[in-house]
C-alpha positions, -999 to 999 in steps of 0.1 A, spaced: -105 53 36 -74 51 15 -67 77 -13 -35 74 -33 -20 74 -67 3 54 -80 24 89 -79 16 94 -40 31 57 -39 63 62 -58 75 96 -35 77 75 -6 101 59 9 107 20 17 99 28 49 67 49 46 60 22 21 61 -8 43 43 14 72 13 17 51 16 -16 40 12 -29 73 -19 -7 78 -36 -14 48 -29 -51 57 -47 -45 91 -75 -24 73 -81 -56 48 -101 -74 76 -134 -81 54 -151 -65 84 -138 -32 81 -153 -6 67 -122 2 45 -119 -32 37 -122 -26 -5 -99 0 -5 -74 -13 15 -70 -41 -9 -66 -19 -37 -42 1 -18 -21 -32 -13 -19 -39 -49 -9 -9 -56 19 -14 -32 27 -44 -43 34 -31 -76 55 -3 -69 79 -26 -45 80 -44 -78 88 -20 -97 115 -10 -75 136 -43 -76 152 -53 -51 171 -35 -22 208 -27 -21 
């Protein structure tokens, strides 16, 4: 299960961001257990790349 803020989201870094992206996207697989919150969790992500702007 996934358990972060908005807060946990914005201390990390592109990296650690895109990291958990890709395991929340692997997570997402309706059959998984952690299927719900992954989504969520890639939302969330979503937003704070977002926020961000673009890179350098």
């Amino acid at each position: 299960m996934f358990k972060m803020t908005k807060t946990d989201l914005a201390k990390k870094s592109d990296a650690q961001l895109f990291a958990l992206f890709q395991e929340a996207s692997q997570a997402s697989v309706p059959a998984t257990a952690d299927a719900g919150s992954a989504h969520s969790l890639l939302a969330m992500i979503r937003a704070e790349i977002a926020k961000r702007g673009p890179s350098p």
